[in-house]
Each structure stands twice: as structure tokens, then as C-alpha cells.
PDB file of the backbone (N, CA, C, O) and the ligand in Angstrom, with CONECT records:
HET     ZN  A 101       1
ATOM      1  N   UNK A   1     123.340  89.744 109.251  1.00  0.00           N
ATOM      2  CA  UNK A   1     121.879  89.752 109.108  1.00  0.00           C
ATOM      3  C   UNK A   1     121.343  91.154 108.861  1.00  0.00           C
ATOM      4  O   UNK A   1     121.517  92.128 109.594  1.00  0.00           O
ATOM      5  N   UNK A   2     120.659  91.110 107.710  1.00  0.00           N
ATOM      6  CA  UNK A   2     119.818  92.274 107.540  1.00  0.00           C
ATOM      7  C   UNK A   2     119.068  92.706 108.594  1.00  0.00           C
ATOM      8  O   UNK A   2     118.184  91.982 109.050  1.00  0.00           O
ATOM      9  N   UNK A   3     119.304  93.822 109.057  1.00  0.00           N
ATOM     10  CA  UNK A   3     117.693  94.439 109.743  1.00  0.00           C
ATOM     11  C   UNK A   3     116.404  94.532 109.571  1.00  0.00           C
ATOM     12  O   UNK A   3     116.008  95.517 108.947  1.00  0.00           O
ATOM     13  N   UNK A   4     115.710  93.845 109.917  1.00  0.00           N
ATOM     14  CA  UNK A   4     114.227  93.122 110.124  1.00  0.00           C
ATOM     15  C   UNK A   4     113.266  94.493 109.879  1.00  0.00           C
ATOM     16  O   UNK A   4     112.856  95.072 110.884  1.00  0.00           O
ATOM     17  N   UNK A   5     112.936  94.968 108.652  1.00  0.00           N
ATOM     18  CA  UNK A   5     111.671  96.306 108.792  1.00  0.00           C
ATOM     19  C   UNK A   5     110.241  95.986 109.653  1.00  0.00           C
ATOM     20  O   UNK A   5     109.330  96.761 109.943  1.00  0.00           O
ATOM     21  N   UNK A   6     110.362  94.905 109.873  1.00  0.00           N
ATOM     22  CA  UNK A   6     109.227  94.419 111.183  1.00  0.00           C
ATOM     23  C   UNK A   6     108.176  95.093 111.064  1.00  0.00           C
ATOM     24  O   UNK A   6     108.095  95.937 110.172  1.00  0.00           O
ATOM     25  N   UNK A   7     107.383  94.915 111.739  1.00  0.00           N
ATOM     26  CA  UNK A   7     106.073  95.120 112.147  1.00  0.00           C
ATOM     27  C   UNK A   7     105.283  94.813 110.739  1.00  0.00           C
ATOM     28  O   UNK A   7     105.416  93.695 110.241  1.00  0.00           O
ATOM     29  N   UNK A   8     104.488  95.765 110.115  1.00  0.00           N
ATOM     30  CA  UNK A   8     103.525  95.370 109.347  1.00  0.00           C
ATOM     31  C   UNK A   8     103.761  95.325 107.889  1.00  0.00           C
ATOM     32  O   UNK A   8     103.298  96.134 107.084  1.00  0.00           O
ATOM     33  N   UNK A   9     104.614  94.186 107.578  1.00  0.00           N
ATOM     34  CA  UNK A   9     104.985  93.838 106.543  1.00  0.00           C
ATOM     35  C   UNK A   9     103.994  92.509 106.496  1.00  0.00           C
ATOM     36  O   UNK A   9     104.618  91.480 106.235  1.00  0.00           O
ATOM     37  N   UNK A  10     102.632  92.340 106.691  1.00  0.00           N
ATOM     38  CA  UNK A  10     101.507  91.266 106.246  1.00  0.00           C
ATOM     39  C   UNK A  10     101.072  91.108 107.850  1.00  0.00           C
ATOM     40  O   UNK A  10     101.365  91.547 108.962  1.00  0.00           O
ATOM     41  N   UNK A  11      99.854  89.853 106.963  1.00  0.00           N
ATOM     42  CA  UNK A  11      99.372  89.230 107.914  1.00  0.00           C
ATOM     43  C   UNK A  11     100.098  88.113 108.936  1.00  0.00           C
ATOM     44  O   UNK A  11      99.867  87.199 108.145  1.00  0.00           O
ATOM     45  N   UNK A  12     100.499  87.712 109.580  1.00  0.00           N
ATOM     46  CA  UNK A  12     100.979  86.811 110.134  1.00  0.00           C
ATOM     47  C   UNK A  12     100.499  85.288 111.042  1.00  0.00           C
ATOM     48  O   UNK A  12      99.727  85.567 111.959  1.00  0.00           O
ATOM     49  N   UNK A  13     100.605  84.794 111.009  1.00  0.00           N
ATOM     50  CA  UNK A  13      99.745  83.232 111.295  1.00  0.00           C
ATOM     51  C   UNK A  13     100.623  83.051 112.536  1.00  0.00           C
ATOM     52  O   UNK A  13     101.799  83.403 112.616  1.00  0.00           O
ATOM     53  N   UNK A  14      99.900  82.455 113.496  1.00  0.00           N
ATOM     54  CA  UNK A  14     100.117  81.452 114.556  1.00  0.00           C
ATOM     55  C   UNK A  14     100.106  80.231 114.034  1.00  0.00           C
ATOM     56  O   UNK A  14      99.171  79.763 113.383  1.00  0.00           O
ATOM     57  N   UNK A  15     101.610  79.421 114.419  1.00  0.00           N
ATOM     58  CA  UNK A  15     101.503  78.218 114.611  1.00  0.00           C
ATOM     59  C   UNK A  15     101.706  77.389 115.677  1.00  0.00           C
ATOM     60  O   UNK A  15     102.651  77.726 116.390  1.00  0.00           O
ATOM     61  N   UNK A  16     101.240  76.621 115.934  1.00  0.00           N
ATOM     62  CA  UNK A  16     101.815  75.417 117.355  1.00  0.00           C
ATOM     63  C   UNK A  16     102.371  73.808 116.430  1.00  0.00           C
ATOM     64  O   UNK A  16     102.202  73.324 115.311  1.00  0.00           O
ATOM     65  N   UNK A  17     103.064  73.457 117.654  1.00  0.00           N
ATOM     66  CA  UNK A  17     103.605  72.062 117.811  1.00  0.00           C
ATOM     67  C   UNK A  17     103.139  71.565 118.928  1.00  0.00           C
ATOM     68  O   UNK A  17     103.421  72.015 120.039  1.00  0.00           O
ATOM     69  N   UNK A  18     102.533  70.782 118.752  1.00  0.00           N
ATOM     70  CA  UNK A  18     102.278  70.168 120.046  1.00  0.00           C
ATOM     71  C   UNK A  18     103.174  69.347 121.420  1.00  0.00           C
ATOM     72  O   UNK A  18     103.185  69.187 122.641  1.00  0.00           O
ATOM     73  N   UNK A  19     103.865  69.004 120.135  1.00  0.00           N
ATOM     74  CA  UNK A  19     105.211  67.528 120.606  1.00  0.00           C
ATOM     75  C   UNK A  19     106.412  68.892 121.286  1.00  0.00           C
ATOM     76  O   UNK A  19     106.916  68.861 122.409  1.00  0.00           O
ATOM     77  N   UNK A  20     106.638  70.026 120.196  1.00  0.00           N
ATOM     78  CA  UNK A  20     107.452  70.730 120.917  1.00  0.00           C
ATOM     79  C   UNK A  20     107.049  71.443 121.755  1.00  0.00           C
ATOM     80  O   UNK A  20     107.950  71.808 122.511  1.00  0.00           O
ATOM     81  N   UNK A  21     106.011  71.858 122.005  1.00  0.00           N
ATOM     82  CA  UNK A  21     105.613  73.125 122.561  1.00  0.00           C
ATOM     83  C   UNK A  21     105.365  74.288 122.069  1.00  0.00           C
ATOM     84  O   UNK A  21     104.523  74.939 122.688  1.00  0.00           O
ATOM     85  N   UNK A  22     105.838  74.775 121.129  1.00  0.00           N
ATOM     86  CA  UNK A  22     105.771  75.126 120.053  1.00  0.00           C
ATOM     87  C   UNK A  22     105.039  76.285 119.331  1.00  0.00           C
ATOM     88  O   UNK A  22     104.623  76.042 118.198  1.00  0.00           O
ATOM     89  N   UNK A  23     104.799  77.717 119.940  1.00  0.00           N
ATOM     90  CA  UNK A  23     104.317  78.497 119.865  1.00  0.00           C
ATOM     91  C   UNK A  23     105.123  79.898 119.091  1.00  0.00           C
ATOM     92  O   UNK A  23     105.931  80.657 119.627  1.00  0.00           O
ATOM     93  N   UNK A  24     104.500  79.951 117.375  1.00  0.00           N
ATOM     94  CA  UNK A  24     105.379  80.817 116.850  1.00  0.00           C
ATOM     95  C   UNK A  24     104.561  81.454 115.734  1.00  0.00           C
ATOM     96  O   UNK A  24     103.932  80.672 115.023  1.00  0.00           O
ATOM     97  N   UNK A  25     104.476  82.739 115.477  1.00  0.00           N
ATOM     98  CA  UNK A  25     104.143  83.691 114.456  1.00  0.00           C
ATOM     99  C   UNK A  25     104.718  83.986 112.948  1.00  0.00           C
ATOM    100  O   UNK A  25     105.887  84.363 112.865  1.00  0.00           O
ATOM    101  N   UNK A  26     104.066  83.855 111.942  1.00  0.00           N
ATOM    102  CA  UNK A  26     105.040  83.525 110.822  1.00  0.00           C
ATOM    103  C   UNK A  26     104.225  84.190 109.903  1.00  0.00           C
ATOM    104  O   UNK A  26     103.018  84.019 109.731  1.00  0.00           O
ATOM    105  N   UNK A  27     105.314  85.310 109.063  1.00  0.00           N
ATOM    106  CA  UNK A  27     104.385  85.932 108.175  1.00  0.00           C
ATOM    107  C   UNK A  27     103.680  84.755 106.974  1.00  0.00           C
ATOM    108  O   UNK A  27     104.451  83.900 106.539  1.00  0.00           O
ATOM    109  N   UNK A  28     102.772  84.759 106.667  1.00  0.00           N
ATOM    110  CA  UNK A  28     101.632  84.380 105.873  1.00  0.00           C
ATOM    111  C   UNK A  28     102.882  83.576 104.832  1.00  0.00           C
ATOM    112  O   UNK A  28     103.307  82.443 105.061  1.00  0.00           O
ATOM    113  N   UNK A  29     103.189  84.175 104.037  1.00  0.00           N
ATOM    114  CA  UNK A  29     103.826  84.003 102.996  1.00  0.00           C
ATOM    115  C   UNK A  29     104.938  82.904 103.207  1.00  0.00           C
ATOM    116  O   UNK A  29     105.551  82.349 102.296  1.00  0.00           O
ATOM    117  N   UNK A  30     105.111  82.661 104.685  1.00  0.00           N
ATOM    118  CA  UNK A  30     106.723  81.699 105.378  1.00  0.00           C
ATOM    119  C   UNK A  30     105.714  80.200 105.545  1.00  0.00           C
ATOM    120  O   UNK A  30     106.146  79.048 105.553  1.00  0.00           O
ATOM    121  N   UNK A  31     104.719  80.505 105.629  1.00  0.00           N
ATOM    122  CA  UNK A  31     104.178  79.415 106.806  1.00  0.00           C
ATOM    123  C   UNK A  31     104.434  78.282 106.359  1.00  0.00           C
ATOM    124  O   UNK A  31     105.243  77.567 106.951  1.00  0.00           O
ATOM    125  N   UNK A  32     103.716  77.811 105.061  1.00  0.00           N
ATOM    126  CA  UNK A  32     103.976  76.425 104.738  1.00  0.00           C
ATOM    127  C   UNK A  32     105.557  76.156 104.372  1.00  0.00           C
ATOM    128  O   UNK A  32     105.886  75.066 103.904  1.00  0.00           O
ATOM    129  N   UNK A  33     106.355  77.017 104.565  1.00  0.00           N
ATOM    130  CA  UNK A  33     107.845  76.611 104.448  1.00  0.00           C
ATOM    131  C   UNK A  33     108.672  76.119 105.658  1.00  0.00           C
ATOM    132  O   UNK A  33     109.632  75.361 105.800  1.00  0.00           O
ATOM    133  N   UNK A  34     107.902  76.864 106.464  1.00  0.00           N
ATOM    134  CA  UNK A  34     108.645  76.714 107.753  1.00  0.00           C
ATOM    135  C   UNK A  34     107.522  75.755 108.477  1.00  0.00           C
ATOM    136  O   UNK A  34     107.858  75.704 109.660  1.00  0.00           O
ATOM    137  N   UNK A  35     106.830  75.301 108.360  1.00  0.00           N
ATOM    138  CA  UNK A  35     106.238  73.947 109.109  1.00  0.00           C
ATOM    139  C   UNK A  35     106.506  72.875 108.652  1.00  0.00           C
ATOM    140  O   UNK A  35     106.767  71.885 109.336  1.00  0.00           O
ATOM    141  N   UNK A  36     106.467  72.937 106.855  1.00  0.00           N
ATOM    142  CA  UNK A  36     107.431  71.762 106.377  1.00  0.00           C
ATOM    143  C   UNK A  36     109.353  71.731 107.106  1.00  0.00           C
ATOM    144  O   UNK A  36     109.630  70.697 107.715  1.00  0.00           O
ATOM    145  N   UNK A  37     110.111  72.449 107.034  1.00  0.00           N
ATOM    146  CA  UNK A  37     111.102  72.465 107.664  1.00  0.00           C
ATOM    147  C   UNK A  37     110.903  72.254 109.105  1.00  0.00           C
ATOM    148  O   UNK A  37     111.970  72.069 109.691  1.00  0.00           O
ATOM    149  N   UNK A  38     109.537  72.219 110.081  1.00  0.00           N
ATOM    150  CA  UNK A  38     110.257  72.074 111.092  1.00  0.00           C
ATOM    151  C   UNK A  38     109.761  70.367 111.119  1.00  0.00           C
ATOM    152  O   UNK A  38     110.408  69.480 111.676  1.00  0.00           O
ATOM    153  N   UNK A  39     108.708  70.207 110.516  1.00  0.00           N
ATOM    154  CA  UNK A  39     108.108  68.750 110.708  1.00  0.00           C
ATOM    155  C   UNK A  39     109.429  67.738 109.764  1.00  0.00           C
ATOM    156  O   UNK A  39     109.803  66.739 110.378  1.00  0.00           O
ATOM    157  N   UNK A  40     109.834  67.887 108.907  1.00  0.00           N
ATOM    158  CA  UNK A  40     110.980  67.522 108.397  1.00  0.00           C
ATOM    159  C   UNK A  40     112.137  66.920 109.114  1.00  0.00           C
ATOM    160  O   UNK A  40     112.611  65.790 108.994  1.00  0.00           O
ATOM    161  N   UNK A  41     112.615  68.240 110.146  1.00  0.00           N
ATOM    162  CA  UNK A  41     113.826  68.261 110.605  1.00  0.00           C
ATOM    163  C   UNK A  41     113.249  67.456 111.985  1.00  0.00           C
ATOM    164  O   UNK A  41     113.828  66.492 112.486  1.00  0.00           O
ATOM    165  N   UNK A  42     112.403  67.856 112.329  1.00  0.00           N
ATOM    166  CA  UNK A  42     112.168  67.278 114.007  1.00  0.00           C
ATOM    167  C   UNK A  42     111.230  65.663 114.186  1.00  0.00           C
ATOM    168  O   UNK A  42     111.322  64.635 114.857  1.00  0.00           O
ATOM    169  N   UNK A  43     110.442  66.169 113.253  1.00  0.00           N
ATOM    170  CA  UNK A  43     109.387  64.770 113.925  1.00  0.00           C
ATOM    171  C   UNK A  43     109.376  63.355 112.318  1.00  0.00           C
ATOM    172  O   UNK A  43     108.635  62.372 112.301  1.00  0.00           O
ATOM    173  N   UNK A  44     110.306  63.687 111.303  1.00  0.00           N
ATOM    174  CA  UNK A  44     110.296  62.979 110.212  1.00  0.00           C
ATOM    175  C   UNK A  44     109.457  63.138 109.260  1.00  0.00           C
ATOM    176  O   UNK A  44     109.191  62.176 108.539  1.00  0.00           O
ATOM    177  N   UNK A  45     108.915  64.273 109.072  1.00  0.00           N
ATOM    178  CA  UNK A  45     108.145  64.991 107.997  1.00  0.00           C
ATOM    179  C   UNK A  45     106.842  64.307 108.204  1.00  0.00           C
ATOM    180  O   UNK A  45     106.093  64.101 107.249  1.00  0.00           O
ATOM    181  N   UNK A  46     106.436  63.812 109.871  1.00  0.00           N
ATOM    182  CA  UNK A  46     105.184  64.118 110.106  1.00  0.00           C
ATOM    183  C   UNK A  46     104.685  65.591 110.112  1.00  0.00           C
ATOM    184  O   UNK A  46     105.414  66.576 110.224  1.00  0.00           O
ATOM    185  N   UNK A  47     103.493  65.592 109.992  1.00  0.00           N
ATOM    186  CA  UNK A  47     102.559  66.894 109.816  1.00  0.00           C
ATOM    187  C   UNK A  47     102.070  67.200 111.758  1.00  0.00           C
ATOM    188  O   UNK A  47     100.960  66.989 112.246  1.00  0.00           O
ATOM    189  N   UNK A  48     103.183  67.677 112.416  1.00  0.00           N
ATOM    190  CA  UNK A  48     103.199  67.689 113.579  1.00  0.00           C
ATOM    191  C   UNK A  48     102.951  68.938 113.832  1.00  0.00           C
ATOM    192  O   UNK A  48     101.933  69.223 114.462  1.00  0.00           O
ATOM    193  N   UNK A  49     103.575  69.641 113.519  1.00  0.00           N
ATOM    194  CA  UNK A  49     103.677  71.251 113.522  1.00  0.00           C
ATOM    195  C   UNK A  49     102.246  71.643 112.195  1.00  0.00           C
ATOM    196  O   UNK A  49     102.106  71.100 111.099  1.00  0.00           O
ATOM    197  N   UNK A  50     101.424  72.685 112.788  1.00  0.00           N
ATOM    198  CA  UNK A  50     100.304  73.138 112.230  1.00  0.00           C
ATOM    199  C   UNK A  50      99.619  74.589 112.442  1.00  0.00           C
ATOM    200  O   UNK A  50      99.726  75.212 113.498  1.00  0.00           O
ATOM    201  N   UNK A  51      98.988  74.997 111.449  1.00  0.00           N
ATOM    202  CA  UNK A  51      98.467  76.531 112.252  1.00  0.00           C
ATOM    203  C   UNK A  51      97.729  76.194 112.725  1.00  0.00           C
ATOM    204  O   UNK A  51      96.899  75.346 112.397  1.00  0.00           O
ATOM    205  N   UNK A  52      97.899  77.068 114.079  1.00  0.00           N
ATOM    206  CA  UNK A  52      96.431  76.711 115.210  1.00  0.00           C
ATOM    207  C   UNK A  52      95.264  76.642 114.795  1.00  0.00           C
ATOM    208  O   UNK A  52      94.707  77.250 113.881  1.00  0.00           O
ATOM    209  N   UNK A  53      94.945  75.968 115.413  1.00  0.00           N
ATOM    210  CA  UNK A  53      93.447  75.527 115.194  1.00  0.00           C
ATOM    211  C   UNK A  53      91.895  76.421 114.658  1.00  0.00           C
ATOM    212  O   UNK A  53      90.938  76.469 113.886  1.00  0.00           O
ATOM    213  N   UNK A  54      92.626  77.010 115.795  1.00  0.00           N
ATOM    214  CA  UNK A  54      91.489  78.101 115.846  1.00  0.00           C
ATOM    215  C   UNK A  54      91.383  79.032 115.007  1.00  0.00           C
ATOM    216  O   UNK A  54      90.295  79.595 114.893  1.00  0.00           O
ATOM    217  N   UNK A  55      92.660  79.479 114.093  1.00  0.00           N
ATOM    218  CA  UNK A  55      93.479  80.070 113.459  1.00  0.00           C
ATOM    219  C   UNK A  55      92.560  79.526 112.018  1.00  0.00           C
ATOM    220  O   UNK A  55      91.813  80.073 111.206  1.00  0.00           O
ATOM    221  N   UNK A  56      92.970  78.465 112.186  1.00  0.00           N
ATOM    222  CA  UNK A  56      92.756  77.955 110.936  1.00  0.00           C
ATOM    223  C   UNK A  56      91.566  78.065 109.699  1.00  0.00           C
ATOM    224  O   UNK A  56      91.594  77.918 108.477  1.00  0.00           O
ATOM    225  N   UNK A  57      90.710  78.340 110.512  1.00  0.00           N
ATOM    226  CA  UNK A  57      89.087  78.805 109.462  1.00  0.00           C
ATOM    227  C   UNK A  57      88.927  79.837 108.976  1.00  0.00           C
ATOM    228  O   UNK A  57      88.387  80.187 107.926  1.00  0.00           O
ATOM    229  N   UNK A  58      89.713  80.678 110.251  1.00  0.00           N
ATOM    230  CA  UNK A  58      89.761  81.961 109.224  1.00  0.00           C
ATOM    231  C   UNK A  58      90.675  82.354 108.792  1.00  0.00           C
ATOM    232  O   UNK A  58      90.733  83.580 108.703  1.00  0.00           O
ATOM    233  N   UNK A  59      91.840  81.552 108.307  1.00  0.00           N
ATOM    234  CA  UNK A  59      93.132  81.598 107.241  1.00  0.00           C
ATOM    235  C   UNK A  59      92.641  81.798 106.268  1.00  0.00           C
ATOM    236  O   UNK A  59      93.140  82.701 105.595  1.00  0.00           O
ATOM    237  N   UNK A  60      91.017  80.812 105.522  1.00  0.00           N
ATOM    238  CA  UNK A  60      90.737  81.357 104.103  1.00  0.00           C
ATOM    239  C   UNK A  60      90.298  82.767 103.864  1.00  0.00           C
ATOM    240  O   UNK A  60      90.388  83.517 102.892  1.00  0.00           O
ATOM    241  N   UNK A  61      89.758  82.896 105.157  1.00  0.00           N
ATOM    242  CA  UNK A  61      89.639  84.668 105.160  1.00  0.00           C
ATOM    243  C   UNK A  61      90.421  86.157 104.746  1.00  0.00           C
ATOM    244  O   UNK A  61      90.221  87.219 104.157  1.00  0.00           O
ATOM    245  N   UNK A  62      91.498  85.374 105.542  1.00  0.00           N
ATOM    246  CA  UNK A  62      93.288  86.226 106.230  1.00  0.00           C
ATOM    247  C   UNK A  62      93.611  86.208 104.081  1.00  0.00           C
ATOM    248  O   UNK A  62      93.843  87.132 103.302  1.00  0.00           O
ATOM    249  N   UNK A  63      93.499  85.117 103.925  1.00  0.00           N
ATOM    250  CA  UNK A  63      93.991  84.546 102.651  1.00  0.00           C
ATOM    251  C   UNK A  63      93.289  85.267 101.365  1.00  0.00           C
ATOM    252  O   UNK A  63      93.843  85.668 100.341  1.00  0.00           O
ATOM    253  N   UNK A  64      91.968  85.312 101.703  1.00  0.00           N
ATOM    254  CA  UNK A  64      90.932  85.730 100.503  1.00  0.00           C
ATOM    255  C   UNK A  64      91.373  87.590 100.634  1.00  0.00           C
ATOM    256  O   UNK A  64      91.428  88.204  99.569  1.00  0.00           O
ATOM    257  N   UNK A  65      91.618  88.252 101.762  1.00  0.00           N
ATOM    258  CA  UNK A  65      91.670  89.857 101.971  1.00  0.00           C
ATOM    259  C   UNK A  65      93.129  89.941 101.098  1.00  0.00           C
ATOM    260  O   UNK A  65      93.232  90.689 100.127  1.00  0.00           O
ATOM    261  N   UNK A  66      94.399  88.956 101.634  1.00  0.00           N
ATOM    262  CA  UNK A  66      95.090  89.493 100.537  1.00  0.00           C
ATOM    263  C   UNK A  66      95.093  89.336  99.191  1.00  0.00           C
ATOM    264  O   UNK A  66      95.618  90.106  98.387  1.00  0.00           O
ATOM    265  N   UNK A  67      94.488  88.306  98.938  1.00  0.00           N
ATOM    266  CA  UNK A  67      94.367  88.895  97.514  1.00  0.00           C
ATOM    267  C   UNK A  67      93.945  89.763  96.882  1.00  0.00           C
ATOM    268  O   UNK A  67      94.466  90.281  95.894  1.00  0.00           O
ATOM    269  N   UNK A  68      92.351  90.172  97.686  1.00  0.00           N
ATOM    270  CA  UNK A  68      91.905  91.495  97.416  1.00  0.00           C
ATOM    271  C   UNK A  68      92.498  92.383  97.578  1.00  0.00           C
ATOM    272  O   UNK A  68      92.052  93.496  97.300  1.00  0.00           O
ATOM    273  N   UNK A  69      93.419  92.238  97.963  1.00  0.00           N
ATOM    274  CA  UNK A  69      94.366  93.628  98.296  1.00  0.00           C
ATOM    275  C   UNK A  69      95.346  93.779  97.287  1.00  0.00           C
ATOM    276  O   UNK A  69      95.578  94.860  96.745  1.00  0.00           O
ATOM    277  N   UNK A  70      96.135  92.337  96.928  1.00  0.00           N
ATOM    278  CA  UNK A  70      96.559  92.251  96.066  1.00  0.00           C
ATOM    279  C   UNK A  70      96.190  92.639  94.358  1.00  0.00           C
ATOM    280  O   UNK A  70      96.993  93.234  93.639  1.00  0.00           O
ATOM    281  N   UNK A  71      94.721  92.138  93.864  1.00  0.00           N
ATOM    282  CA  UNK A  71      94.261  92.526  93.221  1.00  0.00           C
ATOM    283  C   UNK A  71      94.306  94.163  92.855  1.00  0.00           C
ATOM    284  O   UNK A  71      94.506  94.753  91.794  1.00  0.00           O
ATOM    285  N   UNK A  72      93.996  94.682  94.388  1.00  0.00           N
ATOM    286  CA  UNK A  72      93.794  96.063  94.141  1.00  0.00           C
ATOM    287  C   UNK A  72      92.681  96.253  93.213  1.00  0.00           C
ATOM    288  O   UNK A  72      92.348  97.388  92.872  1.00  0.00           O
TER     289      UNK A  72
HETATM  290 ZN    ZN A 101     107.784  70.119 116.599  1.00  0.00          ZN2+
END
């Protein structure tokens, strides 16, 4: 395994599972990969696993800055 340059390589999202317990941080760019893989593998590709809630309204936010950033 490569060594992880960590820290502020993006924004990063909270997600929960409810069914698992399920409390995990995922850079921006992983998220919808890795909630499809876990809802897939665990609950039958129910939509079980989700970004938190609370999280969630201001994802279009989190979402709209990188592009502006991106844009440059
Ligand atoms: Zn789960």
C-alpha cells in the first residue's frame, strides 16, 4: 500500500449507515462509489448507507466551491 499524503487532499463528506452503525469520512470524489459498494455488498443494493443528513444540503455548496476552484 501506497502511503496515504492525507490530510488536505479535498473536501471530505460524512457518511452514516444506519443498519450498520456506520460512521465514515470519504473524500468527496469516493463517496458515491463507496456507498454504492457498501449498500451493494451489505444490505442488497438498498440505498441504506447515505451522507448524513445534515451534511447533505450543504453538499451542493461543498460541491458548487469545488468547482469554483476548479474553474479557477
Ligand atoms: Zn450498512
Amino acid at each position: 500500500m501506497p502511503t496515504s499524503s492525507d490530510s488536505d487532499d479535498g473536501p471530505r463528506v460524512p457518511i452514516i449507515c444506519p443498519e450498520c452503525e456506520t460512521h465514515a469520512r470519504i473524500p468527496l470524489g469516493d463517496v458515491a462509489e463507496r456507498l454504492e459498494n457498501h449498500n451493494e455488498r451489505l444490505h442488497d443494493g438498498e440505498a441504506v448507507a447515505e451522507v448524513d443528513p445534515e451534511v447533505k444540503e450543504s453538499l451542493a455548496d461543498i460541491v458548487a466551491e469545488e468547482m469554483g476552484l476548479l474553474e479557477g
